[in-house]
N, CA, C and O atoms as a GROMACS GRO file, in nm:
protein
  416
    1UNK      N    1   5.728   0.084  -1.894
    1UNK     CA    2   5.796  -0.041  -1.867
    1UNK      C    3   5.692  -0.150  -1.839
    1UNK      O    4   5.594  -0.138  -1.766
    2UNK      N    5   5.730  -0.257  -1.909
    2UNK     CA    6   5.647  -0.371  -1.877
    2UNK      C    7   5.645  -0.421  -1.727
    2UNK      O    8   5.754  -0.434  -1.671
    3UNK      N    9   5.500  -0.457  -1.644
    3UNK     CA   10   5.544  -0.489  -1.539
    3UNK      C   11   5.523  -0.641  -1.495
    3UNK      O   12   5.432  -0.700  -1.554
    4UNK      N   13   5.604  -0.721  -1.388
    4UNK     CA   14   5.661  -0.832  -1.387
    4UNK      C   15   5.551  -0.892  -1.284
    4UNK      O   16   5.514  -0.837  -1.181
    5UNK      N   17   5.511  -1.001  -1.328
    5UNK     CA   18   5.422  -1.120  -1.270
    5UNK      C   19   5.493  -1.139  -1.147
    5UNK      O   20   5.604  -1.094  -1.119
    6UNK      N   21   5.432  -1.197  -1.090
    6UNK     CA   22   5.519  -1.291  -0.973
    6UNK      C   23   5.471  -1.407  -1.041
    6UNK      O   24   5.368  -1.422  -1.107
    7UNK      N   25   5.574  -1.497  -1.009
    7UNK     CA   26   5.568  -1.602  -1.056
    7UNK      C   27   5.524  -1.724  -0.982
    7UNK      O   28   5.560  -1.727  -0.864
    8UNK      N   29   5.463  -1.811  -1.021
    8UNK     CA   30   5.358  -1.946  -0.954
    8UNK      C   31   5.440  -2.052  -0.961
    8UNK      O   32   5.382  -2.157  -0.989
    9UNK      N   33   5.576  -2.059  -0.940
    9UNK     CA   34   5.687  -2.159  -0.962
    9UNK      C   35   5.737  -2.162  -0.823
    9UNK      O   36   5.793  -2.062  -0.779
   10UNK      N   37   5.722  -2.274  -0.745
   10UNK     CA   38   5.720  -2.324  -0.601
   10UNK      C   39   5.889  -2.232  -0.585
   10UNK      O   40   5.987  -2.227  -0.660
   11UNK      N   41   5.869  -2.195  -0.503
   11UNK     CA   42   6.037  -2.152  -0.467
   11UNK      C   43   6.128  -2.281  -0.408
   11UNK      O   44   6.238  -2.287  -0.463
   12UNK      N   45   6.116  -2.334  -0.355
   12UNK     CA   46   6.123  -2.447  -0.268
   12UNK      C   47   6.159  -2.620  -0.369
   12UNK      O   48   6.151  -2.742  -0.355
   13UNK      N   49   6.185  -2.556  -0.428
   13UNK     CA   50   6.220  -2.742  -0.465
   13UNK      C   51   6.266  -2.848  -0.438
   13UNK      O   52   6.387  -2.831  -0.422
   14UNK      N   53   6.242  -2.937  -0.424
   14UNK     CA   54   6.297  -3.078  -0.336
   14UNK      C   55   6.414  -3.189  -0.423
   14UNK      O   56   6.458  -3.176  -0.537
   15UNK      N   57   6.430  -3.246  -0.370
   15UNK     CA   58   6.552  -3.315  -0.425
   15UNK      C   59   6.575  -3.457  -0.361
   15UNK      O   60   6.565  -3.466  -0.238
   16UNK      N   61   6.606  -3.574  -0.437
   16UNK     CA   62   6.631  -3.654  -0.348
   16UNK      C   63   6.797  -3.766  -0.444
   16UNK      O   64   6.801  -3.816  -0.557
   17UNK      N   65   6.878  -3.764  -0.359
   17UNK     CA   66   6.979  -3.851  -0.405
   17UNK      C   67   6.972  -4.011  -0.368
   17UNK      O   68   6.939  -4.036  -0.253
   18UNK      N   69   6.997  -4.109  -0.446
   18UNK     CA   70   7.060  -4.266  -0.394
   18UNK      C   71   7.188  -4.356  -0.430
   18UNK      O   72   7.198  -4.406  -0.542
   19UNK      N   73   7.258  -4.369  -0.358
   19UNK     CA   74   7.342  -4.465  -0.386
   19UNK      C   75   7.298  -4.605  -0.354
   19UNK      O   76   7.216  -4.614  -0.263
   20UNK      N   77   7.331  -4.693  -0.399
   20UNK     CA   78   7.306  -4.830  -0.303
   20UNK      C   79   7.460  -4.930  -0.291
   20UNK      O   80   7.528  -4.932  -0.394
   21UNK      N   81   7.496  -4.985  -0.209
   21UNK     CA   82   7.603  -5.041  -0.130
   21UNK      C   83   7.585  -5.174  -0.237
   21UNK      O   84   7.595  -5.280  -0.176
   22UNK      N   85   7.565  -5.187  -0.355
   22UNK     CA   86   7.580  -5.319  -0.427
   22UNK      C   87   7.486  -5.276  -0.551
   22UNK      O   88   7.370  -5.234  -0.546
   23UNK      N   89   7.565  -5.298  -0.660
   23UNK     CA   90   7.511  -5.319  -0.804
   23UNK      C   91   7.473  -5.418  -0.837
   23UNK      O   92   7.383  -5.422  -0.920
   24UNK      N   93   7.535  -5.548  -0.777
   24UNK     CA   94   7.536  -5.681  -0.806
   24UNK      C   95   7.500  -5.782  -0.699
   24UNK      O   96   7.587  -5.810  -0.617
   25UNK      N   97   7.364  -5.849  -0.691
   25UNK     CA   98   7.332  -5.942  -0.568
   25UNK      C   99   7.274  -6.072  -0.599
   25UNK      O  100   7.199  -6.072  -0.697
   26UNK      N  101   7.294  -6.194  -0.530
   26UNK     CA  102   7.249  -6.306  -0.546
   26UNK      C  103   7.084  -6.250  -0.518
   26UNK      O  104   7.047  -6.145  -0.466
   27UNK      N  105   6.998  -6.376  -0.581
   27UNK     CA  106   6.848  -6.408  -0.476
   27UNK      C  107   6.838  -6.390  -0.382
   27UNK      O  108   6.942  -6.419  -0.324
   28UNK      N  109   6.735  -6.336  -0.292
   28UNK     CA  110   6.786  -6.317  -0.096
   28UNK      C  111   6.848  -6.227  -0.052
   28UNK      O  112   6.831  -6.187   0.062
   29UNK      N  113   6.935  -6.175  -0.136
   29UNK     CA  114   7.037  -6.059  -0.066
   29UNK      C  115   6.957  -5.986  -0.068
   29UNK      O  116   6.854  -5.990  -0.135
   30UNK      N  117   7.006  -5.880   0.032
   30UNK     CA  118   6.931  -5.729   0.069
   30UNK      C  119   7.058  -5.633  -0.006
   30UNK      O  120   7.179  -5.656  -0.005
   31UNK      N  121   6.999  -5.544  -0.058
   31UNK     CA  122   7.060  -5.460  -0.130
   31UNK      C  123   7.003  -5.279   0.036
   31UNK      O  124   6.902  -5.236   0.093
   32UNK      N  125   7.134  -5.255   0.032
   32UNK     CA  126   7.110  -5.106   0.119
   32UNK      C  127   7.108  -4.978   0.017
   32UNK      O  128   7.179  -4.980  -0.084
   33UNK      N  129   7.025  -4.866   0.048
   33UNK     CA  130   7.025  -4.762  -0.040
   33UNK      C  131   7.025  -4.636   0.068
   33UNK      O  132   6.943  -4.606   0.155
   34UNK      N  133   7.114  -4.592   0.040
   34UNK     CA  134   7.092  -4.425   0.108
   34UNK      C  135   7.113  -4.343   0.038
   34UNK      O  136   7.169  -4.343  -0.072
   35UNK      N  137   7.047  -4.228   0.126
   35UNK     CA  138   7.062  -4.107   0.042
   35UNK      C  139   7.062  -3.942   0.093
   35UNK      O  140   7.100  -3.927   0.209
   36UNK      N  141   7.031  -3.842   0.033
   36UNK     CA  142   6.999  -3.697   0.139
   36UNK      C  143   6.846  -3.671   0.028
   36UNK      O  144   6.812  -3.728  -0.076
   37UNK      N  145   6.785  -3.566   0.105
   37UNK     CA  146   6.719  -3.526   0.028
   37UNK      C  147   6.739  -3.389   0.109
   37UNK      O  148   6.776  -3.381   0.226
   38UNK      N  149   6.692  -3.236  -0.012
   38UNK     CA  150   6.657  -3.139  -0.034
   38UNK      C  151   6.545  -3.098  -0.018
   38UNK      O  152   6.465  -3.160  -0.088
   39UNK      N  153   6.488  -2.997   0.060
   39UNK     CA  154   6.341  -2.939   0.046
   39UNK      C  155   6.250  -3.022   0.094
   39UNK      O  156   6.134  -2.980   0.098
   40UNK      N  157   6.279  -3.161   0.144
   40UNK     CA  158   6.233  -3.248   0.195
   40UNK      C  159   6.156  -3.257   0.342
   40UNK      O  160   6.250  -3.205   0.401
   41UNK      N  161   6.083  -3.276   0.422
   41UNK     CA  162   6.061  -3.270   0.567
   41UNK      C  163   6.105  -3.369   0.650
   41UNK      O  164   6.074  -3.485   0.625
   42UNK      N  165   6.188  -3.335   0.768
   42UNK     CA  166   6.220  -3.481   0.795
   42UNK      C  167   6.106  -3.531   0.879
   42UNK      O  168   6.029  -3.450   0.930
   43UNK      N  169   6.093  -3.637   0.891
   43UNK     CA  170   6.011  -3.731   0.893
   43UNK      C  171   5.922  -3.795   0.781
   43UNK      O  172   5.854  -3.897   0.784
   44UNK      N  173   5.946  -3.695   0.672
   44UNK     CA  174   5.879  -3.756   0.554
   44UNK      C  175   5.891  -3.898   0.523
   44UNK      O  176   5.984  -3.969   0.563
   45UNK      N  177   5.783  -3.943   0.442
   45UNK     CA  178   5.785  -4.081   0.417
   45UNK      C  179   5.860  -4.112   0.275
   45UNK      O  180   5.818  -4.038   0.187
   46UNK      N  181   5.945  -4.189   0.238
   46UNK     CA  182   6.018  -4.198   0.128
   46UNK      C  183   5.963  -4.341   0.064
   46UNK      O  184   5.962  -4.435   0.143
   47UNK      N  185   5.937  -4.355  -0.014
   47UNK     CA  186   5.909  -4.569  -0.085
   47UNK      C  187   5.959  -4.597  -0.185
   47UNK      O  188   5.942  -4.541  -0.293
   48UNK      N  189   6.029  -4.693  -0.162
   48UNK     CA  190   6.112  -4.765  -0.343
   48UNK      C  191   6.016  -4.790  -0.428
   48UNK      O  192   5.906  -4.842  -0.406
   49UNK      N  193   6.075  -4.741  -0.553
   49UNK     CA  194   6.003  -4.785  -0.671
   49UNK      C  195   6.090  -4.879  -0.736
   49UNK      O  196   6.210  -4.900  -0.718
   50UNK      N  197   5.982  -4.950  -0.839
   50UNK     CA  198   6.129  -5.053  -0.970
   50UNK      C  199   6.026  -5.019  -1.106
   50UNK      O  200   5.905  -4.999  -1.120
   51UNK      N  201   6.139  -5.025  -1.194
   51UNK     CA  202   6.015  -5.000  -1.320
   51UNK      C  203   5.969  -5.171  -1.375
   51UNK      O  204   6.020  -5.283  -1.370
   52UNK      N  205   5.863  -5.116  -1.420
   52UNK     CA  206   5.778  -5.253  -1.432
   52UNK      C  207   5.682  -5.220  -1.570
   52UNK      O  208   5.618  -5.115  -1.568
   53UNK      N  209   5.673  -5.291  -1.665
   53UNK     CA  210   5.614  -5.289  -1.807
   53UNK      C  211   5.605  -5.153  -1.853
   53UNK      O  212   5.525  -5.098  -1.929
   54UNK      N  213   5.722  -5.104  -1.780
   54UNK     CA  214   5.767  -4.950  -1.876
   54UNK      C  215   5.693  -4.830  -1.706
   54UNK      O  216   5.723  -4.712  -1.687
   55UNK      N  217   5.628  -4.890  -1.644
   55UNK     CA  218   5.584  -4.800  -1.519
   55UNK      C  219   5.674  -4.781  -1.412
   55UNK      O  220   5.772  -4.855  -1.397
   56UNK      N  221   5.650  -4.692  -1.341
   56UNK     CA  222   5.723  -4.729  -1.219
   56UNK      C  223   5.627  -4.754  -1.115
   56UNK      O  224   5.556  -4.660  -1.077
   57UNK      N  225   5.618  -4.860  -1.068
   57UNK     CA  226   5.554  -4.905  -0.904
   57UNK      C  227   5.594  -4.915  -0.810
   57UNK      O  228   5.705  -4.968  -0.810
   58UNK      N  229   5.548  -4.884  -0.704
   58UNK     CA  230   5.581  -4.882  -0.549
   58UNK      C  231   5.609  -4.991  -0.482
   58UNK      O  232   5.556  -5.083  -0.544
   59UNK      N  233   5.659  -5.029  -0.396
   59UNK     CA  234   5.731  -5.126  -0.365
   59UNK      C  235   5.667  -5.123  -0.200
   59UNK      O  236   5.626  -5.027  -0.136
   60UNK      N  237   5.675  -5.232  -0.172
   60UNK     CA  238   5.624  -5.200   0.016
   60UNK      C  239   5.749  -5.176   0.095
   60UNK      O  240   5.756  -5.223   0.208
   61UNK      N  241   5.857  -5.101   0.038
   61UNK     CA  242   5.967  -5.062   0.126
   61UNK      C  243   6.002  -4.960   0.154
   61UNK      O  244   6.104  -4.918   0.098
   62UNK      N  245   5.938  -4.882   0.247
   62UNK     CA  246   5.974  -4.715   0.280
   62UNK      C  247   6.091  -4.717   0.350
   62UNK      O  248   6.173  -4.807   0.368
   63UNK      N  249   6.082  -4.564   0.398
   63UNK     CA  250   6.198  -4.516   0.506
   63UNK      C  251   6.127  -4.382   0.521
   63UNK      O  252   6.030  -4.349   0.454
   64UNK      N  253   6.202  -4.287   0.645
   64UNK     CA  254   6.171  -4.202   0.706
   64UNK      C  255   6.275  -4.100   0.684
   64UNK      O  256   6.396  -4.121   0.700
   65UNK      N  257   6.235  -4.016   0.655
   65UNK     CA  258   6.363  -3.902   0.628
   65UNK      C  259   6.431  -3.862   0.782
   65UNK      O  260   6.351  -3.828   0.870
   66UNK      N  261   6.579  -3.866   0.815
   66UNK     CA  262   6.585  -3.833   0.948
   66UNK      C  263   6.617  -3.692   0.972
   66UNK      O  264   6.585  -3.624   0.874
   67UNK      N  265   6.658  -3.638   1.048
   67UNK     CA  266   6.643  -3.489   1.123
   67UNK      C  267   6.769  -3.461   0.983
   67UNK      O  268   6.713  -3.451   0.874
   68UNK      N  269   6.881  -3.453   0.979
   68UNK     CA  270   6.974  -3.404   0.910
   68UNK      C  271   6.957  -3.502   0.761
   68UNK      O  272   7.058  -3.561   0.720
   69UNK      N  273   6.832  -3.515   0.689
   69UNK     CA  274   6.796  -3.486   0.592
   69UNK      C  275   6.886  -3.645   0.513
   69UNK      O  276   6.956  -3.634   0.413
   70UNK      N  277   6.867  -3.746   0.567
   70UNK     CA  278   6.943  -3.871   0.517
   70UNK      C  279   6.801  -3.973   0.543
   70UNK      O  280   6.695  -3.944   0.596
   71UNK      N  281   6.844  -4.096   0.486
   71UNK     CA  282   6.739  -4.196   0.500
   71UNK      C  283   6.822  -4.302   0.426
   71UNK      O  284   6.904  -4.295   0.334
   72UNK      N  285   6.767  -4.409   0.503
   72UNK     CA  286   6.810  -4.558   0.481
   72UNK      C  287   6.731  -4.667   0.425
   72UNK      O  288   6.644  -4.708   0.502
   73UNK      N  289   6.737  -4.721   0.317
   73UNK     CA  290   6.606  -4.826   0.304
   73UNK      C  291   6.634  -4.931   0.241
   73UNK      O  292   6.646  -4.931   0.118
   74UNK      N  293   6.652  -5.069   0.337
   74UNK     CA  294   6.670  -5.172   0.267
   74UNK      C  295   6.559  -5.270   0.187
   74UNK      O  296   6.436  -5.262   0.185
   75UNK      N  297   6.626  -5.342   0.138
   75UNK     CA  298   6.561  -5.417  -0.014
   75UNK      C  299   6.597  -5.552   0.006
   75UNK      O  300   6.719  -5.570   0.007
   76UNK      N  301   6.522  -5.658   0.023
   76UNK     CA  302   6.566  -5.808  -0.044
   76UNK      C  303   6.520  -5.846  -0.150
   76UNK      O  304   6.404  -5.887  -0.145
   77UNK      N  305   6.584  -5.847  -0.273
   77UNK     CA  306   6.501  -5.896  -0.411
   77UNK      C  307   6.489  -6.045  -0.365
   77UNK      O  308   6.558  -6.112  -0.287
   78UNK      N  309   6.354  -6.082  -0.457
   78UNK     CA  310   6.333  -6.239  -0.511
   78UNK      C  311   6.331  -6.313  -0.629
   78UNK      O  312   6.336  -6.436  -0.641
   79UNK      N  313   6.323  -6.220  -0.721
   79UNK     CA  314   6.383  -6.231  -0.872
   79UNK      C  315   6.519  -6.221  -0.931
   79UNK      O  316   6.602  -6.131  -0.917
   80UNK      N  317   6.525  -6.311  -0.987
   80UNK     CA  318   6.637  -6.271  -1.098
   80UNK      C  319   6.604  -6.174  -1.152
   80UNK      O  320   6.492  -6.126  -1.136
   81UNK      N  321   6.702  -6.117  -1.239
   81UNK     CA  322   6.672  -5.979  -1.374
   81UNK      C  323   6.710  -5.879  -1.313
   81UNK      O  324   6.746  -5.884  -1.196
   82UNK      N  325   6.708  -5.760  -1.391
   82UNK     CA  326   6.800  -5.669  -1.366
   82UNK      C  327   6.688  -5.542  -1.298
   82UNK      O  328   6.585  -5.550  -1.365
   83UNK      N  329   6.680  -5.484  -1.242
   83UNK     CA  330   6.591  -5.394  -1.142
   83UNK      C  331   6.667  -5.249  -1.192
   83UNK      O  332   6.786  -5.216  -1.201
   84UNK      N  333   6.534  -5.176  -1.220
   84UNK     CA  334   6.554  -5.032  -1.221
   84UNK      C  335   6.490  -5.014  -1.097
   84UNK      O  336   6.397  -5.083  -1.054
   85UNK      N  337   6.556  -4.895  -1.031
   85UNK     CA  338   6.444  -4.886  -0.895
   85UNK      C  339   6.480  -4.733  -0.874
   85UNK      O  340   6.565  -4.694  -0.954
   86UNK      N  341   6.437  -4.645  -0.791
   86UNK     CA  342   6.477  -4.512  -0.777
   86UNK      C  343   6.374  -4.504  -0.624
   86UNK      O  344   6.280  -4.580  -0.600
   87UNK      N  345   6.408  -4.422  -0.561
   87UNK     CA  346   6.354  -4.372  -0.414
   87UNK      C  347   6.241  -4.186  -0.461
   87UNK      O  348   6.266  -4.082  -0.522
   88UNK      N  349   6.189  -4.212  -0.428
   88UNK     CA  350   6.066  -4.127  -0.429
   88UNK      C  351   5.960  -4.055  -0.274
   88UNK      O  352   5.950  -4.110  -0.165
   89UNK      N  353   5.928  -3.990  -0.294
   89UNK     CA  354   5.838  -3.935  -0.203
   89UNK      C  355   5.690  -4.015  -0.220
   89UNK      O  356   5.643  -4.062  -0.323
   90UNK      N  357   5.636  -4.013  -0.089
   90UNK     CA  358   5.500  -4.125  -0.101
   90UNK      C  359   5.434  -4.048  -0.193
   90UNK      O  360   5.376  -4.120  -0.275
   91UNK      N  361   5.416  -3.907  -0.218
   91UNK     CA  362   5.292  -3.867  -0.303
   91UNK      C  363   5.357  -3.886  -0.420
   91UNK      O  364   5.274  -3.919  -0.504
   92UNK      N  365   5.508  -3.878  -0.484
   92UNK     CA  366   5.547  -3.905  -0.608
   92UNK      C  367   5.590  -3.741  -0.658
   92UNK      O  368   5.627  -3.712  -0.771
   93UNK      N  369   5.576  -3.651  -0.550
   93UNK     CA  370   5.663  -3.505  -0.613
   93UNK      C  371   5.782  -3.526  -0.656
   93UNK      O  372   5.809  -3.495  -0.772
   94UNK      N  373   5.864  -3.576  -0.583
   94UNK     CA  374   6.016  -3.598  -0.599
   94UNK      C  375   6.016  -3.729  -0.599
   94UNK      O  376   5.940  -3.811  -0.548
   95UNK      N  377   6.167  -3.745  -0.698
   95UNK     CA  378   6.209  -3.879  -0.695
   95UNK      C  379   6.317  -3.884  -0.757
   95UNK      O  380   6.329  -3.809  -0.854
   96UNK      N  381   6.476  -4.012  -0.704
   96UNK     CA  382   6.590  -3.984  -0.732
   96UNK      C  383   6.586  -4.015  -0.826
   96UNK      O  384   6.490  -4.087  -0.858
   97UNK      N  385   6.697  -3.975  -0.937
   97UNK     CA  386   6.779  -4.071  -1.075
   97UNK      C  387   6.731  -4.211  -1.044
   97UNK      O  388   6.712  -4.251  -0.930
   98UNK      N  389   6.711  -4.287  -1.158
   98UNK     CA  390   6.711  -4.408  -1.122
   98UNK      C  391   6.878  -4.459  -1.127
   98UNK      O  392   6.972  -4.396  -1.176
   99UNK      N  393   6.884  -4.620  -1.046
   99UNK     CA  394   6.979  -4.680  -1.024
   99UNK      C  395   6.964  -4.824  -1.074
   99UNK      O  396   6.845  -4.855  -1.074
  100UNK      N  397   7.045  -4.927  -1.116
  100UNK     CA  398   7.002  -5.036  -1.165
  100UNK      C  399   7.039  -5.105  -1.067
  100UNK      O  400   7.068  -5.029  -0.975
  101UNK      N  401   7.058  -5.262  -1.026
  101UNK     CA  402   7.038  -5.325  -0.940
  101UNK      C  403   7.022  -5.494  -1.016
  101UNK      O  404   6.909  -5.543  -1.026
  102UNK      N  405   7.128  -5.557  -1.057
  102UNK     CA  406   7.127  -5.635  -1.077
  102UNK      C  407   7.184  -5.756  -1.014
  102UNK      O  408   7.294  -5.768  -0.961
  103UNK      N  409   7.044  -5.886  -1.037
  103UNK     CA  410   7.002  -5.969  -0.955
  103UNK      C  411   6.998  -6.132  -1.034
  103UNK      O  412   6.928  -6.164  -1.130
  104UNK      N  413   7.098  -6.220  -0.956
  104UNK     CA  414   7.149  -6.333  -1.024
  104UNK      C  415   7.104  -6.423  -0.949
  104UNK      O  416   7.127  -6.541  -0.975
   0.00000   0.00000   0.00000
């Protein structure tokens, strides 16, 4: 019988969800985003991203993962245009679906 590797595939995988409380915001408005994350540590550091000339970049808006695995992180855009943005882990392991976020 052939015998079986162990395998080098993290057991542990992380996860992170976002909703945000508005699809649609003037200039100035703060847009709210929450979410849970999976496999996550709480206290971890979480930071918005938006995609930008096809990248995604970091945004100076974190949050803190809290004890029962939720986090809160608000946003005031200053642009018009329409915002891809998604919530991520500071090192960039994990990171949610993106969400759009459009800004009038």
């Amino acid at each position: 019988m052939p015998s079986m590797k162990p395998s080098r595939t993290p057991t542990a995988m992380g996860s992170i969800t976002v909703s945000a409380n508005r699809k649609a915001v003037k200039v100035g408005n703060t847009v709210v985003f929450t979410g849970r994350v999976k496999g996550i540590k709480a206290g971890s550091t979480l930071v918005l991203q938006h995609r930008h000339n096809g990248k995604w970049t970091t945004l100076k808006t974190t949050a803190v993962v809290n004890k029962n695995g939720t986090y809160t992180i608000k946003r005031t855009f200053t642009k018009k245009g329409t915002e891809q943005v998604r919530v991520a882990t500071k090192s960039g392991t994990f990171h949610s679906s993106p969400l759009t976020v459009q800004v009038s």
